[in-house]
C-alpha positions in Angstrom: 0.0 0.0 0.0 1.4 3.2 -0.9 2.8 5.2 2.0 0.1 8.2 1.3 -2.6 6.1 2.5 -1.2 4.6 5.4 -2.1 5.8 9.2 0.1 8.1 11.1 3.0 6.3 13.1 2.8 7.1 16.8 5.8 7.9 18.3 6.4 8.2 22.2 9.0 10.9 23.5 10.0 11.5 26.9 13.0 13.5 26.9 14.3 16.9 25.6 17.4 15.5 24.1 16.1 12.1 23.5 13.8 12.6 19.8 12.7 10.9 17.1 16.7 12.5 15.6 17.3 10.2 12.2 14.3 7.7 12.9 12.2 11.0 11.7 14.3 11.8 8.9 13.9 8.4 7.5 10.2 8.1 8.3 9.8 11.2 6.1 11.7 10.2 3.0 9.5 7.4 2.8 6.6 9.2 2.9 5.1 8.1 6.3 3.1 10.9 8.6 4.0 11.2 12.6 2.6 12.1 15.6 5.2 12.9 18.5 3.2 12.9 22.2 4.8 13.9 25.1 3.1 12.2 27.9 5.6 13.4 30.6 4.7 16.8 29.8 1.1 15.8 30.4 0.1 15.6 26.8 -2.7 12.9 26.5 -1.9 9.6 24.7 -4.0 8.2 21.9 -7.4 6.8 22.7 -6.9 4.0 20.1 -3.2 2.6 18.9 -5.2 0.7 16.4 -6.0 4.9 14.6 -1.9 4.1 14.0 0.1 1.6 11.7 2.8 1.6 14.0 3.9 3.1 17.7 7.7 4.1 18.2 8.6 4.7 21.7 11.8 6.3 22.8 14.3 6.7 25.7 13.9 8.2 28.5 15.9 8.9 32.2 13.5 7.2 34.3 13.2 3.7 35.1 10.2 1.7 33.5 9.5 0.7 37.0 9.2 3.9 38.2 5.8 4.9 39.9 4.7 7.3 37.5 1.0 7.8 36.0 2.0 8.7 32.1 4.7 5.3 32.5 1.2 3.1 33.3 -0.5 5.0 30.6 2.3 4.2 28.0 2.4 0.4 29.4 -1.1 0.6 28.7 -0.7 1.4 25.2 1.8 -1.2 24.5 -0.2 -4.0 26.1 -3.3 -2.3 23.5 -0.5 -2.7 20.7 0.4 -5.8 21.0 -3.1 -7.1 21.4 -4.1 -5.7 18.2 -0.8 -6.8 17.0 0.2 -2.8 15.9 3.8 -2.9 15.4 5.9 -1.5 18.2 9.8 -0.6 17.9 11.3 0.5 21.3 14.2 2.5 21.6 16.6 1.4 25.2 13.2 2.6 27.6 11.0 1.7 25.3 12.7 -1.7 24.4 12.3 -2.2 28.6 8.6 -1.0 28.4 7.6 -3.5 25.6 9.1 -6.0 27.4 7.2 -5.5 30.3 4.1 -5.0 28.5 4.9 -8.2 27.0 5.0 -9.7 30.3 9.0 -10.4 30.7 10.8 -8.5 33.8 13.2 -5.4 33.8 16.0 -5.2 36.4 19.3 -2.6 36.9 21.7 -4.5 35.2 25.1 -5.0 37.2 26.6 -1.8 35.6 25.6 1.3 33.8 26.1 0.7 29.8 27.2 4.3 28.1 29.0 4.7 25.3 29.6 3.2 22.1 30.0 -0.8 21.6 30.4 -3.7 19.2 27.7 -5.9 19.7 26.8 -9.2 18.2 23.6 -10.1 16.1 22.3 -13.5 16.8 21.1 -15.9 13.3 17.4 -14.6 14.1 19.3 -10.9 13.9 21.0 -10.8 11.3 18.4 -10.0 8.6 17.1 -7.1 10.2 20.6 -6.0 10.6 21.3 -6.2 6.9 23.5 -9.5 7.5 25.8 -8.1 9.7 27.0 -10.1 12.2 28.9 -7.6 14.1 27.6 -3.9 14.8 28.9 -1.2 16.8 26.0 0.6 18.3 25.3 3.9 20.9 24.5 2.9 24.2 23.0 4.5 27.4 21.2 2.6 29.9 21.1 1.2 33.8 18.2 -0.9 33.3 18.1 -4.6 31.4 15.4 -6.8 30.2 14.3 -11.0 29.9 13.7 -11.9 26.7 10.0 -11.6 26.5 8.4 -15.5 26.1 7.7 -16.2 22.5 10.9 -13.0 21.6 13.9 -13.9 19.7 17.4 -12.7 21.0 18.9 -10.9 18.2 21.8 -8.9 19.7 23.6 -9.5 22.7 27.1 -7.4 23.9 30.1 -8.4 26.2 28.3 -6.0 28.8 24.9 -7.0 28.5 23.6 -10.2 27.5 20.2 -9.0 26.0 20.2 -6.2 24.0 17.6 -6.4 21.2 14.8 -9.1 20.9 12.0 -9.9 17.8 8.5 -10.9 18.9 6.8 -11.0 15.6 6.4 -7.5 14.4 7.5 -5.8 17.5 11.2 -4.9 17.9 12.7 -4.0 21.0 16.7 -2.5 20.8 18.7 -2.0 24.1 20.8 0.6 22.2 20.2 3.7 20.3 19.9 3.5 16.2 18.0 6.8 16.3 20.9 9.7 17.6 22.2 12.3 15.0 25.9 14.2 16.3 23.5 17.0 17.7 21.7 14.9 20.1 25.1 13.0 20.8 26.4 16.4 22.0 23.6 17.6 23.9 23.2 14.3 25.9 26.3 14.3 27.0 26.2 18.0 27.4 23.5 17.1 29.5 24.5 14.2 31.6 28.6 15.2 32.1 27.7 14.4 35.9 25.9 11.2 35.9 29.2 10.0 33.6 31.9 11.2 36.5 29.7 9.6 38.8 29.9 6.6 36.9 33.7 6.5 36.3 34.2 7.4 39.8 32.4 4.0 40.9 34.8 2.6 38.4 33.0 1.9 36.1 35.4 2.8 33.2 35.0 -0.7 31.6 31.3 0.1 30.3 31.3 3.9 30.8 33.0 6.2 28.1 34.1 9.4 29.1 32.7 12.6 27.3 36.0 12.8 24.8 35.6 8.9 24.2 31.6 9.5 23.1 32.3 12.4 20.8 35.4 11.1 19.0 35.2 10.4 15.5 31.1 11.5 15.8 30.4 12.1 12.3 32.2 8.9 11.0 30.4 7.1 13.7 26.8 8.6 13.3 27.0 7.7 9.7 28.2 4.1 10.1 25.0 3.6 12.7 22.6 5.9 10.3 23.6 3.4 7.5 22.8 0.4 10.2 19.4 2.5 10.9 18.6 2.3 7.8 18.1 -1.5 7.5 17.0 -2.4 10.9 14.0 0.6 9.6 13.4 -0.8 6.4 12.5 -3.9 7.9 10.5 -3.1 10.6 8.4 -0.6 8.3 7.7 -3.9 5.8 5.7 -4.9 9.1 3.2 -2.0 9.2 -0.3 -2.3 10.1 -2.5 -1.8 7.1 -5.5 0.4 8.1 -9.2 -1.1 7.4 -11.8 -0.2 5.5 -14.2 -0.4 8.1 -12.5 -0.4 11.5 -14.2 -1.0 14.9 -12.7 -0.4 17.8 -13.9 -3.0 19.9 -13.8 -3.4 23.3 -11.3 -1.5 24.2 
């Protein structure tokens, strides 16, 4: 179906510095419409996922487990996605929030994960990854999840065993495909304390300093953009196709 006449793609964001960055772009050279909500900010979430052929959802700084009324709502969603089997791609939070919604735990993981990493794709990866079975990737995160029951591993790291799973259309990545050199920048901009912190608790093994995250930035956003691009592609083949006469149902 041509993209014109396909439904809006939903896409969750939670922090300032933590868009939609080259996931956007792309979307938009294919021809696909988005809506960006920011729940945190008290924006309202939509009624219906099933209004959408696809929901993105983001990173954030909180914890999926934390207490907090727009991280039920969200959950909420995803559990409504999945039901209606609407695909979902998560982005590090939302790779943890689908895989709660999809009823597998999320922990803190032994050590903090920042920077950027080679990770391995499994045989179930490796397609989605445009064979490769080696990519470096951009990493911030202090949480980890299970594979979800019925999800396919299909990256794993020397720092953290799970981090990317398949369950049928929805895709869940423990890493960040979606940062431009901007965002890069900003984040750390941003975070310059929470990484002392961390290589003060020596944590220097899975924590890059600030120079270490910004060198060779524009060689390095490319390579991942060119990564992005497939790992996209192929989620986007999965797209739900809107119907002719849709009911909601009982939700």
């Amino acid at each position: 179906m041509p993209a014109r006449f396909m439904n809006p793609i939903a896409i969750l964001q939670h922090e300032c510095n933590q868009g939609p960055g080259y996931l956007l772009s792309h979307l938009r050279s294919q021809g696909l419409d988005c809506e960006v909500f920011h729940a945190p900010r008290g924006q309202a979430l939509p009624r219906w996922i099933s209004d959408y052929s696809g929901l993105v959802v983001l990173g954030s700084n909180h914890s999926v487990n934390d207490d907090l009324p727009w991280i039920e709502a969200e959950l909420g969603l995803l559990r409504q996605a999945v039901a209606l089997d609407v695909p979902v791609l998560g982005h590090c939070f939302g790779a943890q929030l689908l895989a709660r919604a999809l009823g597998a735990r999320v922990h803190r993981h032994a050590w903090p994960h920042i920077g950027w990493s080679r990770l391995w794709a499994t045989p179930a990866g490796r397609e989605r990854l445009g064979g490769q079975a080696q990519v470096t990737m951009f990493n911030w995160h202090h949480d980890s999840f299970e594979i979800p029951s019925g999800a396919q591993r299909i990256l794993f790291g020397s720092h953290c065993l799970n981090k990317g799973f398949a369950h049928g259309r929805h895709l869940g990545l423990q890493s960040h495909l979606e940062v431009t050199e901007d965002s890069v920048r900003a984040w750390c901009a941003e975070s310059r304390e929470e990484i002392r912190q961390a290589l003060a608790q020596g944590h220097g093994r899975t924590v890059q300093s600030e120079e270490e995250l910004l060198r060779e930035l524009p060689a390095r956003t490319a390579e991942l953009h060119r990564l992005a691009r497939s790992v996209y592609g192929h989620w986007l083949r999965g797209l739900r196709q809107p119907l002719a006469n849709h009911l909601h149902g009982g939700w």
